[in-house]
VMD Tcl script that builds the backbone (N, CA, C; Angstrom):
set m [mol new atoms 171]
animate dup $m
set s [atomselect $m all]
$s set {name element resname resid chain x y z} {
  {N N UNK 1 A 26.537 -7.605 117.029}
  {CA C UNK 1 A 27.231 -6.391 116.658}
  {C C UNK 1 A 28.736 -6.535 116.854}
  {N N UNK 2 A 29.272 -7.488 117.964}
  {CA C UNK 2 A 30.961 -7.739 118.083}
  {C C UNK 2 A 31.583 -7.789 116.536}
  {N N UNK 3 A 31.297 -8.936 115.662}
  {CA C UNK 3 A 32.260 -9.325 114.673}
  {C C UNK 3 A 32.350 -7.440 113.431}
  {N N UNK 4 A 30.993 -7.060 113.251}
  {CA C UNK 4 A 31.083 -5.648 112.520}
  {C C UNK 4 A 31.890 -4.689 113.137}
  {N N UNK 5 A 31.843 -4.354 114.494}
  {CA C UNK 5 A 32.656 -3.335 115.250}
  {C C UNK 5 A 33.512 -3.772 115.905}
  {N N UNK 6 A 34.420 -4.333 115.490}
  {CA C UNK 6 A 35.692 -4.448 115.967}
  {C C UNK 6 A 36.900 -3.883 115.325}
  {N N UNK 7 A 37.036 -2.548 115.789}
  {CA C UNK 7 A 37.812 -1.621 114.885}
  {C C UNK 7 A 38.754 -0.859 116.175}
  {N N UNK 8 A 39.739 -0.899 116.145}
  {CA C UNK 8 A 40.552 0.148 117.269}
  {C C UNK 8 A 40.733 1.181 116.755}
  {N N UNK 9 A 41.759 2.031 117.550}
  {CA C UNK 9 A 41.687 3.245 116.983}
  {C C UNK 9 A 42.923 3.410 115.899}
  {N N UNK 10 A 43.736 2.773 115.521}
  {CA C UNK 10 A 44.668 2.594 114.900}
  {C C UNK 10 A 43.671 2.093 113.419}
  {N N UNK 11 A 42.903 1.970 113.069}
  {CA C UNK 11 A 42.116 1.581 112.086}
  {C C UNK 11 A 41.861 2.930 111.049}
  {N N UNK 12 A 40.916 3.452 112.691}
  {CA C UNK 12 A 40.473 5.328 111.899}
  {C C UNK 12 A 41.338 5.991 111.638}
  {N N UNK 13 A 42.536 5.776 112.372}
  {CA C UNK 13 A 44.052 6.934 112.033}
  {C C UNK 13 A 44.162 6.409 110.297}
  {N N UNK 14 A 44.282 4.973 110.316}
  {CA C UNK 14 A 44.796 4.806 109.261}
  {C C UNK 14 A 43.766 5.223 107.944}
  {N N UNK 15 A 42.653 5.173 108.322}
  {CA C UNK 15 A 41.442 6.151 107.299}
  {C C UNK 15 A 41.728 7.562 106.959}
  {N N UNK 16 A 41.698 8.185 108.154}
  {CA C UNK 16 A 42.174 9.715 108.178}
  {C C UNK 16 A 42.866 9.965 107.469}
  {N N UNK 17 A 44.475 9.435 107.420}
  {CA C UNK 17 A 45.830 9.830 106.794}
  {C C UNK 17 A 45.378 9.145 105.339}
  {N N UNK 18 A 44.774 8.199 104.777}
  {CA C UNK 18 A 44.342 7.854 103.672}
  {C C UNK 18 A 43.364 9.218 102.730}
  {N N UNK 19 A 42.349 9.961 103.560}
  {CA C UNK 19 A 41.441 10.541 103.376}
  {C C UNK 19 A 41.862 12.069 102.592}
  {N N UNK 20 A 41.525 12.351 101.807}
  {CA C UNK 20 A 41.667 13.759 101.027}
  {C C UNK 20 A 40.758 14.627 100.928}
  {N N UNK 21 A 40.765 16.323 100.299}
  {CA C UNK 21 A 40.182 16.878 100.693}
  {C C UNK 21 A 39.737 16.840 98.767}
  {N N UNK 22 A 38.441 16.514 98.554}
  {CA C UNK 22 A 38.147 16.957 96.785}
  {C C UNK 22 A 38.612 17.986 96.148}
  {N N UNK 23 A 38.966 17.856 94.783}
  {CA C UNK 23 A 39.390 18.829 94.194}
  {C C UNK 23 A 37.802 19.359 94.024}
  {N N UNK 24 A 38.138 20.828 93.451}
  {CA C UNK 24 A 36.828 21.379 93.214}
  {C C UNK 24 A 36.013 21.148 91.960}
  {N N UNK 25 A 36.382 20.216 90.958}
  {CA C UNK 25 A 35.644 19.397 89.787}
  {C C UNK 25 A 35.102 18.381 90.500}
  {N N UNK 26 A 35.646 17.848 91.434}
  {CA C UNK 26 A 35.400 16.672 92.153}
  {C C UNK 26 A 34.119 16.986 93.084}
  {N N UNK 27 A 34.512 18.042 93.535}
  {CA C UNK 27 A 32.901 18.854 94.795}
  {C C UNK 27 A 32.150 19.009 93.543}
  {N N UNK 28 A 32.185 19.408 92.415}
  {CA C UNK 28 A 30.920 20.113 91.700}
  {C C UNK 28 A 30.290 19.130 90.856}
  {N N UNK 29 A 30.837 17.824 90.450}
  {CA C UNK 29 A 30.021 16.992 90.275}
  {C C UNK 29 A 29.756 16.030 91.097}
  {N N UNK 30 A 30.224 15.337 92.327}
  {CA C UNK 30 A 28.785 15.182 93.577}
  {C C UNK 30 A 27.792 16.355 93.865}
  {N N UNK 31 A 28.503 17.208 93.917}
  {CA C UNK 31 A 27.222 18.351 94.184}
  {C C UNK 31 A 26.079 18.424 93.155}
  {N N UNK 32 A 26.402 18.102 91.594}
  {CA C UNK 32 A 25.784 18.337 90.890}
  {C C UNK 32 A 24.775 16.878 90.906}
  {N N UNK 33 A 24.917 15.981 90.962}
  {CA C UNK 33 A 24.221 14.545 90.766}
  {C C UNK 33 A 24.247 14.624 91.930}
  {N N UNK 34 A 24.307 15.307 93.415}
  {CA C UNK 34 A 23.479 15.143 94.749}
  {C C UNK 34 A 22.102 15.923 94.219}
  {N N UNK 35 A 22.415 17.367 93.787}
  {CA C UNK 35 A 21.192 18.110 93.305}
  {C C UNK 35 A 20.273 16.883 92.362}
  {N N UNK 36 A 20.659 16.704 91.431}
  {CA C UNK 36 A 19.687 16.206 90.372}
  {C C UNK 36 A 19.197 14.644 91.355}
  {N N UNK 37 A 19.589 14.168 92.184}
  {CA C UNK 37 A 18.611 13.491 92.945}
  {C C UNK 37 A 17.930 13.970 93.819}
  {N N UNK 38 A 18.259 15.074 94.632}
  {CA C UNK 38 A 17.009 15.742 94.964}
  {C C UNK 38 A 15.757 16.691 94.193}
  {N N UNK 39 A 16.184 16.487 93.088}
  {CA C UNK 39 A 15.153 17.398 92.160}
  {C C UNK 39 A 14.291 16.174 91.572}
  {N N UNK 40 A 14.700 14.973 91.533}
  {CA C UNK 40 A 14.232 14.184 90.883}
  {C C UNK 40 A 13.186 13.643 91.829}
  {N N UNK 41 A 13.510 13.576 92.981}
  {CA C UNK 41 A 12.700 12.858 94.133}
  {C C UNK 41 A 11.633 14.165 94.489}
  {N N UNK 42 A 11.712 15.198 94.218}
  {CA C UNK 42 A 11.062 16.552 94.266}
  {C C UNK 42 A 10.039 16.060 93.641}
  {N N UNK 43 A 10.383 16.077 91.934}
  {CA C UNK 43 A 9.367 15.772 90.871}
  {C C UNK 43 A 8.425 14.921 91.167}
  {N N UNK 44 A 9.255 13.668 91.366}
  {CA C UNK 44 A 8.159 12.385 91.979}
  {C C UNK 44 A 6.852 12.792 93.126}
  {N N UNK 45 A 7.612 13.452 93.887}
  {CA C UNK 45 A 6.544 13.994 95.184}
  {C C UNK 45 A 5.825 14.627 94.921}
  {N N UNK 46 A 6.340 15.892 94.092}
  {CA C UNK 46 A 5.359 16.611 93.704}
  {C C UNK 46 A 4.012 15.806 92.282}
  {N N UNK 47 A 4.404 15.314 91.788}
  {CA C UNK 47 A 3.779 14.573 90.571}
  {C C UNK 47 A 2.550 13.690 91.385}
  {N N UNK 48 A 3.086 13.189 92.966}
  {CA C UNK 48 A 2.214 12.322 93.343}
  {C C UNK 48 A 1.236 12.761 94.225}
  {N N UNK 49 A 1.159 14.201 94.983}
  {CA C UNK 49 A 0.544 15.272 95.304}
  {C C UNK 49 A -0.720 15.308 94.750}
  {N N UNK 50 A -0.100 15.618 93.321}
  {CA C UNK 50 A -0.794 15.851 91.876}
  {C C UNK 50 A -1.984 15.257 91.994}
  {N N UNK 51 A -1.556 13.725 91.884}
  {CA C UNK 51 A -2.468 12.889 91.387}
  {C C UNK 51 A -3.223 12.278 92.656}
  {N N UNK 52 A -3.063 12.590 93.731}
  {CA C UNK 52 A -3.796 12.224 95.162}
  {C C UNK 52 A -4.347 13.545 95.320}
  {N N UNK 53 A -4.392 14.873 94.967}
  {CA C UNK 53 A -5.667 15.789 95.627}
  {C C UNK 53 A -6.859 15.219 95.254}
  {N N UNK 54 A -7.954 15.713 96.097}
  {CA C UNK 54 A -9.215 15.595 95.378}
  {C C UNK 54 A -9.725 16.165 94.465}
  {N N UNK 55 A -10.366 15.716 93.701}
  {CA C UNK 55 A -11.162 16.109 92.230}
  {C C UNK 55 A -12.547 17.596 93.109}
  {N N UNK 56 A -12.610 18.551 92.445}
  {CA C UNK 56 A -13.815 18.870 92.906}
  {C C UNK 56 A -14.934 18.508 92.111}
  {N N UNK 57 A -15.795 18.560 92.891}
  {CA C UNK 57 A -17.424 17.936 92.776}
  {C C UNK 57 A -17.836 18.709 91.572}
}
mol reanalyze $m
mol bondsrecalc $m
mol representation Tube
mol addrep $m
């Protein structure tokens, strides 16, 4: 784990001051393609529900 984490704190400052806050086109399409992968992984689950209940007799 040494050679990956070797980061001081002068590293994260320099992230921070790099870092911005999204414009709001910018929030609404991650938001929008965060949704449509959770709807998609929904579908799947639910689809596979589906096809694993039991049949009745």
């Amino acid at each position: 784990m040494g050679k990956y984490f070797n980061l001081n704190v002068n590293d994260y400052i320099r992230v921070l001051k790099l870092a911005r806050t999204p414009t709001w086109e910018e929030f609404k399409q991650v938001a929008m393609i965060a949704g449509a992968g959770v709807l998609f992984v929904g579908i799947i689950g639910f689809l596979m529900f589906i096809a694993m209940r039991p049949l009745p007799p």
